[in-house]
N, C-alpha and C positions, 0 to 999 in steps of 0.2 A: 284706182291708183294706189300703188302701195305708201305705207307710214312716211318712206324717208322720202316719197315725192314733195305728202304734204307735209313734213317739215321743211324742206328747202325752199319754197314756197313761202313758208314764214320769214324764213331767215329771209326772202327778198325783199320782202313787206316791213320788216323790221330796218334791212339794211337801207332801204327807199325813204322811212321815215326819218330816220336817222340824218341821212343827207337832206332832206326837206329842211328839216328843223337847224340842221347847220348854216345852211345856204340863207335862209332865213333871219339868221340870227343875222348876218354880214350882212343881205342885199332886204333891208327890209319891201317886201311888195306884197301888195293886197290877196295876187292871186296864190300866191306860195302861201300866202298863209290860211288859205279856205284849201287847196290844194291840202296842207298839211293834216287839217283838220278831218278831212275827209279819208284821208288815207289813216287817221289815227283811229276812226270810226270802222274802214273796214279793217283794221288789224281785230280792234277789240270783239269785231263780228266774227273775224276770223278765227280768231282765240277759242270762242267759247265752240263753234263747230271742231277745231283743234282741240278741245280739251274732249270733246265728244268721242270723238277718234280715237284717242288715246286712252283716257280714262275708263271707259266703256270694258274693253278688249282687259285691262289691268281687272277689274273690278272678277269680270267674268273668270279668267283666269284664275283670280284669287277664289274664287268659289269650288274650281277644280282642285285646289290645292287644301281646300277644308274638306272636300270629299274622300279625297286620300286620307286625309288624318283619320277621318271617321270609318275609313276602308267600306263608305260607299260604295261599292263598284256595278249597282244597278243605275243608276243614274247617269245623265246625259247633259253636255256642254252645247246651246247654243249657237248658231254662228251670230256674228254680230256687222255683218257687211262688209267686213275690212279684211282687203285679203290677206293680209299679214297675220293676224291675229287669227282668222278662219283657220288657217295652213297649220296654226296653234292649237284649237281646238279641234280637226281632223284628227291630228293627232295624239291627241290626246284622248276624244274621245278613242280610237282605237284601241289605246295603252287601258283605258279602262275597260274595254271590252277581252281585251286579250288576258288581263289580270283576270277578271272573271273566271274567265275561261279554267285559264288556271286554278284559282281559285277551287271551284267547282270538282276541276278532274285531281286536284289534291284531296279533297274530301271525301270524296266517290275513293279512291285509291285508300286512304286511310282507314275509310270505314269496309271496305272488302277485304284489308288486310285484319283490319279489329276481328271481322268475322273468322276468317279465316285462322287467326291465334287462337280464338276461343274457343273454336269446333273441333283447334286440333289435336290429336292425343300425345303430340310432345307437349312436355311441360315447360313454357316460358316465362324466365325471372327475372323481370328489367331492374337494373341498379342505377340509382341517381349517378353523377362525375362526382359524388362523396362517397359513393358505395353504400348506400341506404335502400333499402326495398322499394321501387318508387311503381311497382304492378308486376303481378304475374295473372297469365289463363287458368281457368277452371281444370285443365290436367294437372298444373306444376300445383296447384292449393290441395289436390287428392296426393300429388306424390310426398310432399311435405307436409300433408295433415295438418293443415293449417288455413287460415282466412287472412285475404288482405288487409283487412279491417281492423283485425288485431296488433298487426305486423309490420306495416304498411310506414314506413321510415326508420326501422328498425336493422341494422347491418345482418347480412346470411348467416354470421357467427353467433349472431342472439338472439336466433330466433327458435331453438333449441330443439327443434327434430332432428332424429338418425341420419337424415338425407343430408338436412344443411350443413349437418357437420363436415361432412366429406365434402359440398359442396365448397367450403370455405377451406377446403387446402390445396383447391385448384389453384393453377398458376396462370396466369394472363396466356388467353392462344393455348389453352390445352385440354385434352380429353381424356377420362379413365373412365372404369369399369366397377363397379359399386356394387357388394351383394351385403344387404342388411340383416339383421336379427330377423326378420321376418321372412325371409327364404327368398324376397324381390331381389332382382338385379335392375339395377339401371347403367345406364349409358350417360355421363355428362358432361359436358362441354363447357366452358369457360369461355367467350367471345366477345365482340364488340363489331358496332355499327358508327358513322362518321357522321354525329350531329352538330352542328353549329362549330365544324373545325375540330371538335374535339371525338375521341375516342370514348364513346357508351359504352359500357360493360352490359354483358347480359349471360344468363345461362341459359341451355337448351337441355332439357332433362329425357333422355327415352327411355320408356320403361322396355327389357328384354325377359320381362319372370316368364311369359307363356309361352315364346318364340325357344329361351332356353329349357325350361320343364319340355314341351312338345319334344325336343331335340332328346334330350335325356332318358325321354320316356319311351321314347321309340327305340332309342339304343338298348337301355335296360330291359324292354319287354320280349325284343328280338333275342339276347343272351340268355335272359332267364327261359325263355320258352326253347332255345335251343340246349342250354344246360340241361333243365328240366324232362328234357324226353332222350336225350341221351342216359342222362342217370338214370332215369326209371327203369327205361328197357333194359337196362345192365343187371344193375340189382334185380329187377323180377326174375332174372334168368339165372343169375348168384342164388338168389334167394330159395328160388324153386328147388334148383339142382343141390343145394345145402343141403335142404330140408330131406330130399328123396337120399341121399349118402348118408345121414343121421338115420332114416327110418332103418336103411338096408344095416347100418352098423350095430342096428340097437342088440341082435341076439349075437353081435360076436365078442370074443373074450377081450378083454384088455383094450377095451376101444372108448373106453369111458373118457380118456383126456383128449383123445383126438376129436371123438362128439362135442366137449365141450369148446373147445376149440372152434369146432364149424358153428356152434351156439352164438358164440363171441362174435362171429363174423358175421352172420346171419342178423345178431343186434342192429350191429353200426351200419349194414347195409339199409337199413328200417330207419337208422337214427340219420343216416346220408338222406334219405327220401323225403323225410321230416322236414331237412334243414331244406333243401329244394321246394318243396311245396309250402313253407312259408314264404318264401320270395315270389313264388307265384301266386300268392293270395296278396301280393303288393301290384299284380300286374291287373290282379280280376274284382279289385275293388268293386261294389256294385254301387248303381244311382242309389242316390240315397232316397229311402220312404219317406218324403216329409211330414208329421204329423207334429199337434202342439205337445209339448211336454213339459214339466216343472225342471227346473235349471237344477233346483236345490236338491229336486228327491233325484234326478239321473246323478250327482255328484256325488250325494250321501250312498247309494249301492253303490258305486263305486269304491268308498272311503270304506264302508264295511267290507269288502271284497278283498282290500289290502291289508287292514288295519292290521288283524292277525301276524301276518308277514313282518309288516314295520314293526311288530311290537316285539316279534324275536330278535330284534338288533337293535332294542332300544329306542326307534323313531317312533315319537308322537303326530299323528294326525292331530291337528287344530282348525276347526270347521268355524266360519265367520260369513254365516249367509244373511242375506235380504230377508227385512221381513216381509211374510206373505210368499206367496210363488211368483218365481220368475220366469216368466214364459218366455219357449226358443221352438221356432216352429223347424225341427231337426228329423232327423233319422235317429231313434235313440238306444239302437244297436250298434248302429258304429260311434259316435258319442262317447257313447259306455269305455268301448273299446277303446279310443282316441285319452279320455281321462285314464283310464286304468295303465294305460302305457306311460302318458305322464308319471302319474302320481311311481310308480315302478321304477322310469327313470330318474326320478326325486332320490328313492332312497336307495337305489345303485349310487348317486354320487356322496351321498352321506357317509353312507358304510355301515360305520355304526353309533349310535346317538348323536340323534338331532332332530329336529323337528320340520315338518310339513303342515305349511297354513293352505288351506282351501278357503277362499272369500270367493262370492258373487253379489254381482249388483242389479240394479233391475232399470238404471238411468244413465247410462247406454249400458247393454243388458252383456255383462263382464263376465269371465269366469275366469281367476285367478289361480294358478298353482305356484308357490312359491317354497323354498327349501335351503338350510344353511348346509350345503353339500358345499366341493372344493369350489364351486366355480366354473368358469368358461373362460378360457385367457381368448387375449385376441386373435390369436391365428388359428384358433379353433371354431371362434367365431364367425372367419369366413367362410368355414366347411360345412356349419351345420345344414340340415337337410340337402344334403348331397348326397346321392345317390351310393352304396357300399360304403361311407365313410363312419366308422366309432371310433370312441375315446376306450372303450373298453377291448380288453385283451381278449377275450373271444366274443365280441360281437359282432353283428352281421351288416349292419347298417342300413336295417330298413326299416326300424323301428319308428325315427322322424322322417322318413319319406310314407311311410305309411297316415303318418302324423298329417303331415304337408297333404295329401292328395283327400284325405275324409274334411278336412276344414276349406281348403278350397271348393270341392262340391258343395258346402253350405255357402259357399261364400263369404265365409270368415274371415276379417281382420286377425292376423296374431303375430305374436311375437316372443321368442327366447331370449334372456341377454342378464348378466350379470350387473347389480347395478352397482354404485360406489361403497352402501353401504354392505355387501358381500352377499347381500343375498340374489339368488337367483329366480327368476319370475316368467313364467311362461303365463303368458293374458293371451286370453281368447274375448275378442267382440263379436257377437251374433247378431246378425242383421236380423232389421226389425222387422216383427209381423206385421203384415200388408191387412 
């Protein structure tokens, strides 16, 4: 029998007693009132199986309703005989199986996503509804050069890497194209996801340096190797047929300006060949021999290699190395080459008088070129290492693509960039020996 039978049931028992005791009062008689007594005796029997009924089914239910608070949801209601209250806990129990459930495949989902951010090589940068650093994956802490730990409620405008800067002039819902002092482009986005009704901000960071270099390098190796063998075959054939018109001229009279002449020509055909086959020595870079080397003595032949140079236009080298040797497990042929180009493009931006500091370190293992030349404004900033691109009037522009491709085979960290106090700083990080 369901609850509201056996309340109405009371209510008869109550309303029966009710009229006993009226009836009672008016016609007093013997049996009415053993009559009364007796039906006040099953009310009060009846009560306490009524409060059984009722109370029972309340209590249980309230048990479900501390389970919830506690977001128990392994746990199970009881039936209690009553089919009202059953129909109560059927139900109930299912809500907390079905929560579960939920439960469960929210977690499993959350944690395949967790995997899934952290393995992936976009860089992800979740911002608090304050815009404070509130996580990012182990890709976005490599492209920001940075730890959460350090960072971690900190707004993307304070948190002082090249990347965040740019990062922090995105506009809500937008995407742009990012190329750094250090030669990387990225790709990054500005977005949001819809949490508790409100709009998350997040960024998505892709790096494009190897997808763009590969592009670049394919183009430039195809041009220069077709440059390259057209020029040669020209000139060898200039050059040959010069040289045989010089020898044939040599015993005729008055031929001595016209020889000179094909001399001249004969030059710049050598000196056109030259400039070709520097550009192709950017295409045929070779692996590099890794062996260990001293940071300080490959820097120092270097510094004595130019010193002479810089010292005819008044620039001083200034040497500030580690003490002891810094070891860089390098190729120290191209190294050499890679510093000597530096240090060369130091004192082309100087001109004349000013100085060049070389420092290295040995904790994380640095090597430093810095120089008070004019600078690098910012729209030349985003050229540098581009492929044919200089600041100078006759240069070739492959002096930091040359630069860019020996420190990439090492695996270098590096960077060019002009800093506030005017000096210029090209750091090299060498990854550490294994």
């Amino acid at each position: 029998m369901r609850l509201r039978g056996w309340f109405i049931i009371l209510i008869i028992l109550l309303s029966a007693t009710i009229t006993l005791l009226l009836v009672q009062t008016f016609v007093p008689q013997k049996f009415l009132f053993y009559s009364t007594e007796v039906l006040v005796a099953v009310i009060i029997a009846y009560m306490f199986f009524f409060y059984r009924k009722v109370i029972n089914p309340i209590r249980v239910i309230g048990n479900g309703v501390e389970l919830l608070k506690e977001q128990d949801f392994s746990s199970r209601l009881r039936h209690v005989n009553q089919k009202d209250a059953d129909r109560i806990v059927d139900v109930f129990n299912r809500m907390i199986a079905q929560l579960k459930d939920e439960r469960l495949h929210v977690r499993e989902t959350n944690q395949f996503l967790d995997l899934l951010i952290n393995a992936s090589p976009l860089g992800v940068v979740i911002l608090d509804f304050d815009g404070h650093l509130s996580s990012m994956n182990p890709a976005a802490e490599k492209f920001l050069e940075i730890s959460l730990i350090a960072t971690k409620g900190k707004k993307i405008s304070e948190i002082g890497s090249p990347l965040s800067d740019n990062l922090s002039s995105l506009g809500k819902d937008t995407s742009r194209t990012f190329q750094l002092n250090d030669s990387h482009i990225y790709r990054c986005s500005r977005l949001s996801f819809i949490d508790r009704g409100y709009a998350h901000p997040f960024y998505l960071i892709e790096s494009l340096t190897e997808e763009v270099m590969d592009a670049e390098k394919k183009a430039y190796e195809k041009v220069i190797r077709m440059i390259a063998h057209e020029v040669n075959n020209t000139t060898a054939g200039v050059t040959s047929t010069l040289d045989s018109l010089c020898d044939m001229l040599k015993d005729t009279p008055d031929s001595t300006d016209i020889r000179d002449v094909m001399s001249a020509c004969i030059e710049r055909c050598y000196s056109m060949s030259n400039f070709i086959t520097r550009f192709a020595d950017v295409v045929k870079i070779p692996q590099p021999q890794l062996m260990v080397n001293d940071l300080n003595q490959l820097s120092d032949n270097c510094i004595q290699t130019m010193e002479t140079k810089c010292a005819e236009n008044n620039i001083h080298i200034h040497k500030d190395f580690a003490d002891g040797q810094v070891l860089v497990n390098v190729d120290s042929e191209l190294i050499e080459q890679v510093i000597v180009n530096i240090i060369k493009n130091a004192a082309e931006s100087i001109g004349q008088k000013g100085d060049i500091y070389c420092k290295t370190s040995s904790s994380p293992t640095i090597l430093e070129i810095a120089d008070t030349g004019e600078g690098i404004s910012d729209d030349t900033q985003k050229k540098l290492f581009s492929p044919f691109f200089s600041t100078k009037p006759n240069g070739q522009g492959i002096g930091l693509i040359f630069i860019r491709e020996v420190l990439n085979k090492h695996n270098c960290h590096f960077s060019l960039k002009t800093y506030t106090d005017g000096i210029t700083r090209f750091r090299i990080e060498f990854a550490k020996i294994k």
